[in-house]
Structures are given as C-alpha cells and as structure tokens.
N, C-alpha and C positions, 0 to 999 in steps of 0.2 A: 504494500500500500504506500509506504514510504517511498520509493524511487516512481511512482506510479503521478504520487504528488509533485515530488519535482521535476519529472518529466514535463508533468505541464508549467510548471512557473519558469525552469528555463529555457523554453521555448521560444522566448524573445530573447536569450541571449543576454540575462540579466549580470552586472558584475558583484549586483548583490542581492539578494531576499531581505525584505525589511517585514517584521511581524510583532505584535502587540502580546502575542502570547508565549509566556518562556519556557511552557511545555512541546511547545513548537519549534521553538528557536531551537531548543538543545535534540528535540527528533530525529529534523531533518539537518542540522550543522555536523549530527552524528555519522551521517555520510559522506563527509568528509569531499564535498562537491562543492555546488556554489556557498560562497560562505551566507551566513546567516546571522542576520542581527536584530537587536530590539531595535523599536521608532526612536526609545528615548535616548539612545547610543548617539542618534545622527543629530539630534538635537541639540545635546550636550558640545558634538563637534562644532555643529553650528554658533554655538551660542561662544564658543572658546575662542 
C-alpha cells in the first residue's frame, strides 16, 4: 500500500512530499524515496 501511495505523489516528479500528519511522514520517508517532511518544517525555513 505504501509504495502504491507514492507511486502516485511522485508522479509529478516531486523533490519533496510535504504532509501535516507525522504518522505519515515517518510511513512513507521509511522508504527511503522521495524525502518526506512536515508543512511546519518548511515554515520554520521560511520564517529563518
């Protein structure tokens, strides 16, 4: 199911997955694929 799901999110060729949920995040980053981060990660960059 896992590689099923990101089969479709990297289908555009994403350089990242952004997700709100961190049972999510840690899932699919557990495949060791596109990386995978929380929203508030990018936030935080932004905000620095």
């Amino acid at each position: 199911m896992r590689d099923n799901r990101l089969n479709a999110l990297e289908a555009g060729n994403p350089e990242v997955i952004v997700t709100a949920n961190i049972g999510c995040q840690t899932h699919l980053d557990g495949a060791g694929r596109t990386p995978v981060r929380h929203w508030i990660e990018l936030v935080e960059e932004a905000l620095a």
